[in-house]
N, C-alpha and C positions, 0 to 999 in steps of 0.2 A: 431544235424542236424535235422531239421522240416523235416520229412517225409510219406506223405501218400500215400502207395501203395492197388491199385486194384487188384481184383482177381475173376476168375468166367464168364467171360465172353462167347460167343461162339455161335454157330450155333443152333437155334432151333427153332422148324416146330410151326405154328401160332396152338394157343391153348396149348402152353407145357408152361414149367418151367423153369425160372434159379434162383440162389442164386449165389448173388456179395457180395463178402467182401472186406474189407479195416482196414488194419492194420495201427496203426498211430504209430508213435515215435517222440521224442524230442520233443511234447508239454505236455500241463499238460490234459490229455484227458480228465478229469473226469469235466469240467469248459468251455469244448467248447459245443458249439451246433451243431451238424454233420449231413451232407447232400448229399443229391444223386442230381448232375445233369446231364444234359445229351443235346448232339449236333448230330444235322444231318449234311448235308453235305447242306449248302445253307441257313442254319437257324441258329438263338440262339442260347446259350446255354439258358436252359429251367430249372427252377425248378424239382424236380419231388418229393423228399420228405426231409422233413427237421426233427430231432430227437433233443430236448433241454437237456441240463446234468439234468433233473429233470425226463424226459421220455414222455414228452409231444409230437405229433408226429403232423404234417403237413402236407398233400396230396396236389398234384395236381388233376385236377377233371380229367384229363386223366387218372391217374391210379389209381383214389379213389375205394376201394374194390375188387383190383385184387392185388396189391402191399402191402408189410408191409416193415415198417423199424424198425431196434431195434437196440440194443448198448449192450454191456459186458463191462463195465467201468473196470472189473479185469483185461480184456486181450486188452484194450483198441481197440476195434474193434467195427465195426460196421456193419450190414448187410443191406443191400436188398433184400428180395423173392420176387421174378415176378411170379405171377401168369397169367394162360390165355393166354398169350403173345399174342400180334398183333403185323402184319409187319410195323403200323406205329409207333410201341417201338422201333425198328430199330436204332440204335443211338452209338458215343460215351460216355458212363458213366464215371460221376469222382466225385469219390469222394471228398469232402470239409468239413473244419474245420472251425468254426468263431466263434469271442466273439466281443462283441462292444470295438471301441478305438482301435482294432489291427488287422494286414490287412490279408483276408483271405486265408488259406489253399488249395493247391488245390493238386491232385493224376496226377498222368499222364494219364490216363482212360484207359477204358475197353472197347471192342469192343462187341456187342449185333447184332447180324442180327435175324430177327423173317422169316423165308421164307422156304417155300415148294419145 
């Protein structure tokens, strides 16, 4: 069974921190390309960072240099660190898996509020 679960989510003051992970199972993790998006309430879902099985990494210009993403292909995981945080990071996160030709992966997300 395809599954990717979120984790990390939660409450925190504008200018702090969180660290999201996502644990995958029943794909072949080490061959996808894994990604962070995320949904407000009224908008999109939005890019925010994409990671290739080779390590190459993809920003949005919204959280170019406050966010990192990385991957542990051992434990078939991937992260997000938020750095800085703003209330307009405020969002559902969910994690996503994809490779071309096969349809993509998606987590049930994580909830993120950035607010004082």
């Amino acid at each position: 069974q395809v599954q990717l679960v979120e984790s990390g989510g939660g409450l925190v003051q504008p200018g702090g921190s969180l660290r999201l992970s996502c644990a995958a199972s029943g794909i072949s993790f080490n061959i996808y390309t894994m990604g962070w998006y995320r949904q407000s309430p009224g908008k999109q879902r939005e890019l925010v960072a994409l990671i290739t099985k080779a390590g190459s990494t993809n920003y949005s210009d919204s959280v170019k240099g406050r966010f990192t993403i990385s991957r542990d292909n051992a434990k078939n995981m991937v992260y997000l660190q938020m750095n800085s945080l703003k209330p307009e990071d405020t969002a559902v996160y969910y994690c996503n898996a994809q490779r071309p030709s096969w349809p993509w992966v998606w987590g049930q997300g994580t909830q993120v509020t950035v607010s004082s």
